[in-house]
VOBA-287129 format. One record per atom (N, C-alpha, C): atom name; residue in one letter; x, y, z. Coordinates in steps of 0.02 Angstrom, whole numbers, always signed. Each point is the difference from the previous one (the first is absolute). Layout:
<nodes>
   atom   res       px       py       pz
     CA     a        X        Y        Z
...
</nodes>
This chain:
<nodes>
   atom   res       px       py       pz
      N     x      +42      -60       +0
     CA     x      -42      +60       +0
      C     x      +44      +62       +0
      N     x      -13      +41      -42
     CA     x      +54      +68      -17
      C     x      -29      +37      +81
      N     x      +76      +10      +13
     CA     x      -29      +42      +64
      C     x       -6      +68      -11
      N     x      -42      +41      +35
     CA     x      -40      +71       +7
      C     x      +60      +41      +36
      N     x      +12      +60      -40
     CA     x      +39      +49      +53
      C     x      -29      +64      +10
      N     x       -5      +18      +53
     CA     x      -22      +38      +38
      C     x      +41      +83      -11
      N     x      -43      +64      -38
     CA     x      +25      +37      -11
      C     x      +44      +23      +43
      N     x      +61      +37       +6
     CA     x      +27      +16      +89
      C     x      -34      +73      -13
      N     x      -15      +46      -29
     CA     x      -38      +51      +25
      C     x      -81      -24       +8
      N     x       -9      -46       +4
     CA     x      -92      -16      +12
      C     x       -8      +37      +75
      N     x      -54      +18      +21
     CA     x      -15      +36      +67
      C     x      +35      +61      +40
      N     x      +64      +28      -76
     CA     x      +33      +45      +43
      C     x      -44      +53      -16
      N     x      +23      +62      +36
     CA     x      -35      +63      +11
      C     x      +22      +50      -36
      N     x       +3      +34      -43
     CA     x      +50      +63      -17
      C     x      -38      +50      -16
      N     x      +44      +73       +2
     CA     x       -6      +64       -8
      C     x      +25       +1      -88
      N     x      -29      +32      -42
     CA     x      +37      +33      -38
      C     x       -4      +82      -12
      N     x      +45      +13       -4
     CA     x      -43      +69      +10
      C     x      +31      +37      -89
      N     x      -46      +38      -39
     CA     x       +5      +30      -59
      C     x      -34      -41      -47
      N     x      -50      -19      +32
     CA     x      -13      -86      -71
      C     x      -71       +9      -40
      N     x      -18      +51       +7
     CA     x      -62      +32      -56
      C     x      +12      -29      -76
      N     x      +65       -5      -20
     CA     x      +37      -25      -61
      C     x      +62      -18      -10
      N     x      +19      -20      -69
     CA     x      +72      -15       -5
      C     x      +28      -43      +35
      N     x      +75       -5      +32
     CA     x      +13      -52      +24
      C     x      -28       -4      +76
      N     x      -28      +36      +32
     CA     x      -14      -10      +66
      C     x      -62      -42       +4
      N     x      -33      +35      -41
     CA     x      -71      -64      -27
      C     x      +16      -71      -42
      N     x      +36       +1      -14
     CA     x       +3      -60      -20
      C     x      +59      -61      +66
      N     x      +44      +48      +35
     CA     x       +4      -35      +46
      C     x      -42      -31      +62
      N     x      -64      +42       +5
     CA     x      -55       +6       +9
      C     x      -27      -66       +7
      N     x       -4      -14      -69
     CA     x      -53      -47      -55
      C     x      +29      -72      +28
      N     x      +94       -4      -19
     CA     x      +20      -56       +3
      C     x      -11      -35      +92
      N     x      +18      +49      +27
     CA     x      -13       +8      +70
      C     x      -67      -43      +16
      N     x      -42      +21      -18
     CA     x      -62      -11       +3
      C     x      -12      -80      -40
      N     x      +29      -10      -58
     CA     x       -3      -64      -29
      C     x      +38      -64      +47
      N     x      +42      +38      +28
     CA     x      +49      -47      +47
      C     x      -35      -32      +75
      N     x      -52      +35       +9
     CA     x      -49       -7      +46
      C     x      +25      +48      +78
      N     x      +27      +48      -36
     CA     x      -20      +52      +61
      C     x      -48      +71       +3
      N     x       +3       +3      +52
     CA     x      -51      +56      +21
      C     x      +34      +69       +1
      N     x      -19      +35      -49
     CA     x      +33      +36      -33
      C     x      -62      +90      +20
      N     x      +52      +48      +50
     CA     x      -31      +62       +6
      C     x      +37      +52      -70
      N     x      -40      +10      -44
     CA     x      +12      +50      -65
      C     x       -8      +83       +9
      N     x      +52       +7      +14
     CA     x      +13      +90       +8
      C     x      -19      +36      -73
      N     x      -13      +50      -11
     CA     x       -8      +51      -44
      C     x      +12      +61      +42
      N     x       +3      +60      -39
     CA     x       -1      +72      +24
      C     x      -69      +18      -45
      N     x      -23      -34      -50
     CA     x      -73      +16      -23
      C     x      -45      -55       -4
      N     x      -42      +16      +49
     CA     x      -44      -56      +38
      C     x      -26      -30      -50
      N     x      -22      +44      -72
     CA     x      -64      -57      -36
      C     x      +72      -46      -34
      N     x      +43      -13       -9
     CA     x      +66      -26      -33
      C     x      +18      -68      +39
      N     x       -2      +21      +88
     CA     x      +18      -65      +41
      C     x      -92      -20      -10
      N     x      -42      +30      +17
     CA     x      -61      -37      -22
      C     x       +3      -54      -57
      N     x       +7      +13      -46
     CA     x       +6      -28      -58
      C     x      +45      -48       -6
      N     x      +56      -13      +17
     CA     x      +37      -25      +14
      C     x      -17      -62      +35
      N     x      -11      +12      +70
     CA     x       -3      -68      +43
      C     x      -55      -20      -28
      N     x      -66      +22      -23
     CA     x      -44      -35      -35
      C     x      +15      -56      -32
      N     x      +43      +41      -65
     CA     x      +27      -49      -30
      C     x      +52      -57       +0
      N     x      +19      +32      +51
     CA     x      +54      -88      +23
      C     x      -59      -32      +36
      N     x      -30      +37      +28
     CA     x      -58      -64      +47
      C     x      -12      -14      +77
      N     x      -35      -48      +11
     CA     x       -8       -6      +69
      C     x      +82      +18      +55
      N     x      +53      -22      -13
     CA     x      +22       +2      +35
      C     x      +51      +49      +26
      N     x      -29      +77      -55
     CA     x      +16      +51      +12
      C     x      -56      +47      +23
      N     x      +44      +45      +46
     CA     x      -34      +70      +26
      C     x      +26      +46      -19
      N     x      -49      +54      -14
     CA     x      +55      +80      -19
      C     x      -11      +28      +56
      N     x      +66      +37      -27
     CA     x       +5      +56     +104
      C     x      +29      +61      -47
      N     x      -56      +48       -7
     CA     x      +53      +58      -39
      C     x      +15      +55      +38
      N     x      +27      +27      -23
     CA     x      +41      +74      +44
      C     x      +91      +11      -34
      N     x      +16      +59       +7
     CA     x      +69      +13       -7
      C     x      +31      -52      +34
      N     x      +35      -26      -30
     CA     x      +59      -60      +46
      C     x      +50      +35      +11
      N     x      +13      +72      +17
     CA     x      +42      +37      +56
      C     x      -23      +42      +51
      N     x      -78      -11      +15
     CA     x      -21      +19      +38
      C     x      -21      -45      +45
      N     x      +26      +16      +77
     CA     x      +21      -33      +69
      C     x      -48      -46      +10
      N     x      -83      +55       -5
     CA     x      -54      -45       +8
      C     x      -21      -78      -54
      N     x      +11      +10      -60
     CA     x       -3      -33      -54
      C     x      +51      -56      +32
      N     x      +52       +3       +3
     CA     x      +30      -62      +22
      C     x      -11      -26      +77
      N     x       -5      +20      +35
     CA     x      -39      -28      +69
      C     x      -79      -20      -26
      N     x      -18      +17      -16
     CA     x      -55      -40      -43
      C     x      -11      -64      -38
      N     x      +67       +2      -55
     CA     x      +15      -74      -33
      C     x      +12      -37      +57
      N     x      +46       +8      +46
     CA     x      +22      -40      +46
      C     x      -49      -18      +28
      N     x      -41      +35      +54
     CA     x      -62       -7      +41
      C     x      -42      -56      -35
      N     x      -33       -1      -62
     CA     x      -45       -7      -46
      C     x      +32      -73       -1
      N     x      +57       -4      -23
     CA     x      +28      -74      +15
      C     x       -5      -41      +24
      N     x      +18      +36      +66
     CA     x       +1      -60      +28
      C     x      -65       +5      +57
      N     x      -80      +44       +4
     CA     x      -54       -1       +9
      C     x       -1      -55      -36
      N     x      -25       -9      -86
     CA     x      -34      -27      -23
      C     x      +27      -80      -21
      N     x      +78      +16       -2
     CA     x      +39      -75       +1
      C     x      +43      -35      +61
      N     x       -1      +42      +58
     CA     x      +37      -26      +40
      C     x      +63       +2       +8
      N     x      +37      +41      -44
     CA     x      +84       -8      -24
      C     x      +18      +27      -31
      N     x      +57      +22      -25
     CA     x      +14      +30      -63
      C     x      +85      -17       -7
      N     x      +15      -55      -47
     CA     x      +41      -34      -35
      C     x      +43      +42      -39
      N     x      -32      +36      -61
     CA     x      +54      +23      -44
      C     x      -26      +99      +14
      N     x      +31      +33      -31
     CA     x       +5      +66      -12
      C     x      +53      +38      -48
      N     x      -33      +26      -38
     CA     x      +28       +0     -110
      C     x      -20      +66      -16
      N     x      +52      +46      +39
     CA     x       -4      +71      -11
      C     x      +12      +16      -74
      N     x      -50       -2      -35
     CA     x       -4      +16      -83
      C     x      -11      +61       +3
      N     x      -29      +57      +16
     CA     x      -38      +61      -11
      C     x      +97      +18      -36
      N     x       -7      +58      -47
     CA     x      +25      +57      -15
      C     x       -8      +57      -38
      N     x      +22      +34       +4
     CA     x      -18      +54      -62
      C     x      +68      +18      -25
      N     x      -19      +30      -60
     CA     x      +79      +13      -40
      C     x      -14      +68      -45
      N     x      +40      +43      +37
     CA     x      -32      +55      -31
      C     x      +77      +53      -28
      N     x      -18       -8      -44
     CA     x      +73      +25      -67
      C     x      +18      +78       +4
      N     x      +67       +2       +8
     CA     x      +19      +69       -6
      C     x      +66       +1      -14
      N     x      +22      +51      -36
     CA     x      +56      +25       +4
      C     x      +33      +36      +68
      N     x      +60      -30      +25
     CA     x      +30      +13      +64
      C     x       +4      +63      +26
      N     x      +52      +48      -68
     CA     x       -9      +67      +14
      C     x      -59      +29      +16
      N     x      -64      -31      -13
     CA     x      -69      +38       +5
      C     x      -42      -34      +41
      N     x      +33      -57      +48
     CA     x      -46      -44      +37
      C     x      -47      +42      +48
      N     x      -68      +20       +7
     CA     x      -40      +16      +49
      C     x      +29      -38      +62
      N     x       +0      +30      +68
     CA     x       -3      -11      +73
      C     x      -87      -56       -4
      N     x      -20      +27       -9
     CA     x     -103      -25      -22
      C     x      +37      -81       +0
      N     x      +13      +11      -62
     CA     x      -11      -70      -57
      C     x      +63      -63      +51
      N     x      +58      +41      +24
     CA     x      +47      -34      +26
      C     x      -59      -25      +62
      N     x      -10      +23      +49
     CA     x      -29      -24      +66
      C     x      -50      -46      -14
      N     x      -35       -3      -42
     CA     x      -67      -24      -37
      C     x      +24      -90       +9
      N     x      +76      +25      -77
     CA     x      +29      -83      -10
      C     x      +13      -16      +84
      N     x      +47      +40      +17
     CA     x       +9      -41      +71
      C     x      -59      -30      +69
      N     x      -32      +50      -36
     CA     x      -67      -28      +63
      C     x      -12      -75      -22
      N     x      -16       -5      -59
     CA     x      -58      -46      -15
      C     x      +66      -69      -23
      N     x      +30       -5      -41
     CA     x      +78      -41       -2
      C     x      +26      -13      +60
      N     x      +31      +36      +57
     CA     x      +24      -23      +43
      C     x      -20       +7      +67
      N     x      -44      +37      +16
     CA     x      -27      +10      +70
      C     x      -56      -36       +5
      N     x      -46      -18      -56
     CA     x      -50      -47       -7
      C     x      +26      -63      -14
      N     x      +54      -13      -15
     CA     x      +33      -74       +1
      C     x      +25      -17      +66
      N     x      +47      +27      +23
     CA     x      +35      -12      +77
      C     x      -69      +32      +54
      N     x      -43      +37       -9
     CA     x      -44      -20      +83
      C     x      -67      -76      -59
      N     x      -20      +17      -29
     CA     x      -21      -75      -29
      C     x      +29      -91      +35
      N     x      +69       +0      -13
     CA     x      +51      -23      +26
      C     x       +5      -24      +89
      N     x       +4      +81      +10
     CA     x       -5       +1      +58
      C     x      -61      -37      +54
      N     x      -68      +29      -18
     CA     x      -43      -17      +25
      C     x      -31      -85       +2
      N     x      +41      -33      -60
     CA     x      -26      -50      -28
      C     x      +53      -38      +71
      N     x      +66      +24      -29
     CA     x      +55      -55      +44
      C     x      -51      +19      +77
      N     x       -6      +25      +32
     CA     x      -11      +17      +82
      C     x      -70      -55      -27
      N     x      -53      -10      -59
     CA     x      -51      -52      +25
      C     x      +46      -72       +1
      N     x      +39       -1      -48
     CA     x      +45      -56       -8
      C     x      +39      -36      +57
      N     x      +49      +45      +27
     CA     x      +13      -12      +55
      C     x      -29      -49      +79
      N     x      -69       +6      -41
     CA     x      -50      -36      +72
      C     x      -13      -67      -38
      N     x       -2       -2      -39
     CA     x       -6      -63      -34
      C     x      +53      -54      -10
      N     x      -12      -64      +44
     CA     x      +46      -65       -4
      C     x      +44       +7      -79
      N     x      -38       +3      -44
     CA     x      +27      -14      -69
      C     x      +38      +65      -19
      N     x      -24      +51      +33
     CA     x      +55      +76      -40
      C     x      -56      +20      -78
      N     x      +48       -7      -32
     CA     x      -36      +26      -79
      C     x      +50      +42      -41
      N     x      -16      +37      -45
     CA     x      +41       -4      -64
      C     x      -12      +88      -31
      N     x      +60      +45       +5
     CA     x       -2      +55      -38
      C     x      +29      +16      -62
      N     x      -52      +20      -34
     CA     x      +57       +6      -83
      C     x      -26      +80      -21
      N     x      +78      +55      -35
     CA     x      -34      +34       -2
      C     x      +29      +29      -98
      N     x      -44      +29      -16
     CA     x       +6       -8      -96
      C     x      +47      +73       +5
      N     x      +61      -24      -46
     CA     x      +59      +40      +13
      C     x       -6      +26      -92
      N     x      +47       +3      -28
     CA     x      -19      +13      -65
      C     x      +81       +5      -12
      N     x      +14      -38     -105
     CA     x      +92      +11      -10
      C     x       +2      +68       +1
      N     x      -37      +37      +20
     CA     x       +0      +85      +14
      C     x      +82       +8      +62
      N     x      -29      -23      +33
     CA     x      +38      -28      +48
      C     x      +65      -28      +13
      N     x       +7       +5      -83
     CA     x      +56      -41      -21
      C     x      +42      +57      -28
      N     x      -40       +5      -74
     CA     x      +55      +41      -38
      C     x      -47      +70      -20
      N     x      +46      +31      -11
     CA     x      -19      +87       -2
      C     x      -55      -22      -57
      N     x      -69      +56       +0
     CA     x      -31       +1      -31
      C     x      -25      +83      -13
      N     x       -3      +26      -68
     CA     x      -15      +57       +2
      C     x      -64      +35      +23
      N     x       +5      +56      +33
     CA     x      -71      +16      +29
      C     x      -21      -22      +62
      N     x      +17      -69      +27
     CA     x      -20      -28      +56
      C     x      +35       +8      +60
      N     x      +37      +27      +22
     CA     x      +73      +10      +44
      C     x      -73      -13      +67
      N     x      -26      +51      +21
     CA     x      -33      -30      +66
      C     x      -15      -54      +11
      N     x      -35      -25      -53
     CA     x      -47      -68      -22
      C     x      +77      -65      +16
      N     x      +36      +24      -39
     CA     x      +53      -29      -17
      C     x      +23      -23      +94
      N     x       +4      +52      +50
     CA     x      +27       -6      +59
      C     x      -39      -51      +30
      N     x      -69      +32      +10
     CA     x      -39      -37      +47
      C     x      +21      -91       -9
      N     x      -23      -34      -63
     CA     x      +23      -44      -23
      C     x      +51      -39      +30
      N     x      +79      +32      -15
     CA     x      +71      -27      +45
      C     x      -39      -13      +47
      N     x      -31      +60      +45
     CA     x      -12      +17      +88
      C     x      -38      -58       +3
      N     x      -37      -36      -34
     CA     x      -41      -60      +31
      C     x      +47      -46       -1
      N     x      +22      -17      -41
     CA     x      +85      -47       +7
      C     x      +34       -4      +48
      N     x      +10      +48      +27
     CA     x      +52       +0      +45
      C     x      -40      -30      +61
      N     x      -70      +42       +8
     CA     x      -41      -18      +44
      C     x      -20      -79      +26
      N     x       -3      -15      -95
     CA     x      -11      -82      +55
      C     x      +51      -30       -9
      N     x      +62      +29       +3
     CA     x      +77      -20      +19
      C     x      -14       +6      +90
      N     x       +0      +75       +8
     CA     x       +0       +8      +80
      C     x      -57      -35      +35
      N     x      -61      -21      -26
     CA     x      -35      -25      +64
      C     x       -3      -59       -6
      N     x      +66      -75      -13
     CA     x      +18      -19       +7
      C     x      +37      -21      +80
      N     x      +14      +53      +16
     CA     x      +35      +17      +75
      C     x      -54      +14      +39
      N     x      -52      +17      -16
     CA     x      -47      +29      +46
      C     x      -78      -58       +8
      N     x       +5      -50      -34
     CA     x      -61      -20      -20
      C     x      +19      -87       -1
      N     x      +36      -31      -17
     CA     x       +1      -66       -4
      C     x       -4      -38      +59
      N     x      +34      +33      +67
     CA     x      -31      -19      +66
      C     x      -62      -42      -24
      N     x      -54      +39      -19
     CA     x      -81      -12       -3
      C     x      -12      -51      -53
      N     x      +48      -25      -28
     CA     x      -28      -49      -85
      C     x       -3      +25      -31
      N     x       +5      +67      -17
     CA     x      -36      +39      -60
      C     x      +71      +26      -57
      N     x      -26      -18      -42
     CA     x      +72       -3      -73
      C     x      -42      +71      -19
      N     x      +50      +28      -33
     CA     x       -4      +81      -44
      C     x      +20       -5      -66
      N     x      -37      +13      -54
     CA     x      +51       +6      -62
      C     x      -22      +43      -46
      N     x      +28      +13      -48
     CA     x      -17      +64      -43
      C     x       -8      -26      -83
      N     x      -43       +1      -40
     CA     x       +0      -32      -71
      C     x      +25      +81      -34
      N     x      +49       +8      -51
     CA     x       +6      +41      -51
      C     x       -7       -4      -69
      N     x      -71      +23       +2
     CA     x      -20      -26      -90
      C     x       +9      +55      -62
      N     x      +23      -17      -43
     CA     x      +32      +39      -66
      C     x      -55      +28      -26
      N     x      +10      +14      -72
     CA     x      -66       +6      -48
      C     x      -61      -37       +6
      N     x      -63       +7       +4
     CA     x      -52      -42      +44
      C     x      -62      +41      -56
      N     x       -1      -55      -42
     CA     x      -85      +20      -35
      C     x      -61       -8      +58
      N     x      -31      +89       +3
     CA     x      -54       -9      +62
      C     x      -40      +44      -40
      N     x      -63      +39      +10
     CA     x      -31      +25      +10
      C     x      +22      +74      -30
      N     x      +29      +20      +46
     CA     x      +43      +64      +11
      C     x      +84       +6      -54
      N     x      +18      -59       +8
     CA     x      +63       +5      -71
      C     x      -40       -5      -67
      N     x      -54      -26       -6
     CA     x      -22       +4      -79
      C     x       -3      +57      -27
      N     x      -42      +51      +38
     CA     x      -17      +35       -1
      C     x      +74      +60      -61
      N     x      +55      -35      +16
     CA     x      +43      +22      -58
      C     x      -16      -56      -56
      N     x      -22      +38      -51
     CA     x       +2      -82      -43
      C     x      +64      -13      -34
      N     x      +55      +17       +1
     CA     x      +65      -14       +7
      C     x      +31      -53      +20
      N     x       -6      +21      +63
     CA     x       +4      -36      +64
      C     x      +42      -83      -11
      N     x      -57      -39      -25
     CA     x       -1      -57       +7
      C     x      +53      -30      -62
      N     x      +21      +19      -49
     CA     x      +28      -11      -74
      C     x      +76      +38      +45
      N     x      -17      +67      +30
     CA     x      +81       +7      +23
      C     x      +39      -34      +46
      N     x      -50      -27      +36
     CA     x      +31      -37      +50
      C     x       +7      -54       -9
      N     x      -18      -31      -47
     CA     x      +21      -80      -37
      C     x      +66       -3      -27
      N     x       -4      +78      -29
     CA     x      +90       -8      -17
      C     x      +45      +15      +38
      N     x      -27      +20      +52
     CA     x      +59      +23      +60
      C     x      +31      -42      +47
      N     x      -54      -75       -5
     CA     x       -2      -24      +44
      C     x      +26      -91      -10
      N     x      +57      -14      +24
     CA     x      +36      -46      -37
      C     x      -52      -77       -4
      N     x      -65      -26      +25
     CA     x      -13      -44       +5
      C     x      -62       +7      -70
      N     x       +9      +75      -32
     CA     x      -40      +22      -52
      C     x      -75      +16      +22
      N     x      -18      +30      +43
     CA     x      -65       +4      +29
      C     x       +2      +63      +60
      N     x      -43       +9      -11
     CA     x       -6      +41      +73
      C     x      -32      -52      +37
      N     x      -29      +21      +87
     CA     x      -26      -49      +37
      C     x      -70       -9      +13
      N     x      -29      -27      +21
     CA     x      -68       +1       +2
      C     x      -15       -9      +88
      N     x      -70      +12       +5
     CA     x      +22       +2      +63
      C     x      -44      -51      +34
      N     x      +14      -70      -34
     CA     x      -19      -45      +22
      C     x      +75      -27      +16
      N     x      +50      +21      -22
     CA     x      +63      -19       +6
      C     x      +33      +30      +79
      N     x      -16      +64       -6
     CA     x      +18      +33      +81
      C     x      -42      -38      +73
      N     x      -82      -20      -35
     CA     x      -32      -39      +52
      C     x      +28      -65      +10
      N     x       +6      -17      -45
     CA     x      +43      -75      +18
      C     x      +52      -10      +58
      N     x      +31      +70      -20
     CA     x      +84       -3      +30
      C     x      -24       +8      +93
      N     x      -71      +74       +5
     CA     x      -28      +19      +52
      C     x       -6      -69      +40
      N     x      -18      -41      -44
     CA     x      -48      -73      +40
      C     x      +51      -31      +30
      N     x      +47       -7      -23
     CA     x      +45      -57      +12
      C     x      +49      +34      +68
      N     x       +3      +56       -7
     CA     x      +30      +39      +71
      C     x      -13       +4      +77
      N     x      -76       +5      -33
     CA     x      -72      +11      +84
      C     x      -26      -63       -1
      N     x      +36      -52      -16
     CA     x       -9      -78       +2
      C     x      +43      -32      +28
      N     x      -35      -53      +62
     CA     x      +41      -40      +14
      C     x      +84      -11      -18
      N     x       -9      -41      -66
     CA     x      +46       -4      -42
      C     x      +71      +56       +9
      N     x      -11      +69       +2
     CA     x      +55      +45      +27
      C     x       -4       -8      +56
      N     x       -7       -9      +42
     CA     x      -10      +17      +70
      C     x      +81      +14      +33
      N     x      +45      -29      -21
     CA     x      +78       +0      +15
      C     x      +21      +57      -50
      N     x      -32      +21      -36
     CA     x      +41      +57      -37
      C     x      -34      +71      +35
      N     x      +35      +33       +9
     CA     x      -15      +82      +27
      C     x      +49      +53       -5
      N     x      -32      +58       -9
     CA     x      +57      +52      -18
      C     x      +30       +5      -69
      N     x      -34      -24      -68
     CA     x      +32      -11      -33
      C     x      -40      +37      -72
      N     x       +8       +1      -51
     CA     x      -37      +36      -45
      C     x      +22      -54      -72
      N     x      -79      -10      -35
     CA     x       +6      -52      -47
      C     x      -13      +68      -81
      N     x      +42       +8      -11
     CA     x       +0      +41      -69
      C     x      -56      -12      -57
      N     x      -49      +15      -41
     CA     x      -45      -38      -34
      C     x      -10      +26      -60
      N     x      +50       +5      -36
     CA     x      +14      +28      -60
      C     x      +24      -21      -74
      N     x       -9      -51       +0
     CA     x      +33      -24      -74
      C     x      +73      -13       +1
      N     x      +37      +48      +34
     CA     x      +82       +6       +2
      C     x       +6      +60      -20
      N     x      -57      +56      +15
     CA     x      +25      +58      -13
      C     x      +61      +15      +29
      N     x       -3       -6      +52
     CA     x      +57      +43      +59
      C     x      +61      -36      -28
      N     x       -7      -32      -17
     CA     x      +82      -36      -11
      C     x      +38      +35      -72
      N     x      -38      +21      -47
     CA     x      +36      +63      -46
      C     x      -21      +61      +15
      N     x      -81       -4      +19
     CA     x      -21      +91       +0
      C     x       -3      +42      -22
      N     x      -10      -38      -89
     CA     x      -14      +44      -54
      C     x      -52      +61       +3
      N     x      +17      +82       -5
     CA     x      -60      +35      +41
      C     x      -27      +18      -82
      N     x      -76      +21      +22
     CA     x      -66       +5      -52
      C     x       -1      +72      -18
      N     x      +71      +35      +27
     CA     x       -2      +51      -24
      C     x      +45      +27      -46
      N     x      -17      +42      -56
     CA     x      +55      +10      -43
      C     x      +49      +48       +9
</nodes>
């Protein structure tokens, strides 16, 4: 008799937070196919509406800014009210907002940093302190970008925050494994979403830029998400899985 295996995310709990679309929703989705109980963040409610609908029963939407204090004491709360626990936490939210350096707004700078890194590390935060009480611990991953990597024009803030989550779940490594709980950071390249089509360029330039001939999809970044806030990693932490084709390894830039 072929024996049955048992998803290892079946019954876990997770946060995602930014998952109205693109890859956060579809990490969402797989999440949800894997048999967990999946809370779906948006910053525009009818978006996470729509959303957990459509993955299904075993999602809830929780919308609000995911850098605002209340919004994330909320995912958390909501968690583990309605599930008892809360397993994973998949600080997706960002915004990326383009400028030239010499002309960067104070506005636009604080904006990226609120919502990129202060909504990632107390997200983080709040999740590890439910984690902490829990026999099993649980699992932080937070979406870094090859921004992060190599200079990109226009993005220099965008570009920082990025590293800063890197390093981050480098450092809470020291601060957090006491409890079980692994940290890691995914950095995904060119990523056909929603929001990159929207150049119709886009997708034809980044096939040639990109040594595996493709840009990524972002069933490819969820994959990588799954396998991190899974069992399966549980011994890896602090570490960042690149998700790019092999951009970073030449870094051919899209600009002329």
């Amino acid at each position: 008799m072929e024996q049955q295996h048992q998803s290892p995310l079946k019954d876990k709990v997770a946060i995602v937070t930014g998952a109205g679309r693109g890859i956060g929703l579809e990490i969402g989705r797989q999440l949800a196919g894997a048999g967990a109980r999946v809370l779906l963040n948006d910053v525009d409610a009818g978006l996470a509406r729509g959303a957990a609908q459509a993955i299904g029963s075993h999602c809830l939407a929780v919308a609000g800014d995911a850098s605002d204090p209340d919004v994330i004491r909320e995912l958390v709360e909501t968690a583990v009210d309605r599930f008892g626990k809360l397993d994973i936490a998949i600080a997706n939210a960002g915004i990326t907002l383009f400028g030239d350096f010499l002309t960067y707004s104070r506005e636009d700078f604080f904006r990226v940093m609120e919502v990129n890194l202060a909504g990632s590390f107390f997200l983080a935060q709040a999740a590890a302190n439910q984690m902490k009480e829990q026999p099993e611990g649980g699992s932080l991953l937070f979406m870094s970008s090859v921004t992060g990597h190599q200079a990109h024009k226009n993005l220099g803030a965008y570009g920082m925050t990025k590293a800063a989550l890197e390093m981050l779940a480098r450092n809470l490594v020291i601060e957090i494994s006491e409890y079980k709980i692994n940290v890691n950071a995914i950095a995904p390249g060119a990523t056909i979403t929603e929001r990159t089509l929207e150049d119709p360029e886009y997708e034809d330039t980044w096939a040639a830029l990109t040594p595996m001939g493709r840009a990524g999809t972002v069933q490819d970044v969820a994959a990588a998400a799954l396998f991190l806030v899974s069992d399966a990693a549980r011994h890896i932490t602090g570490q960042t899985l690149v998700v790019d084709g092999g951009w970073t390894a030449v870094s051919p830039s899209p600009y002329k």
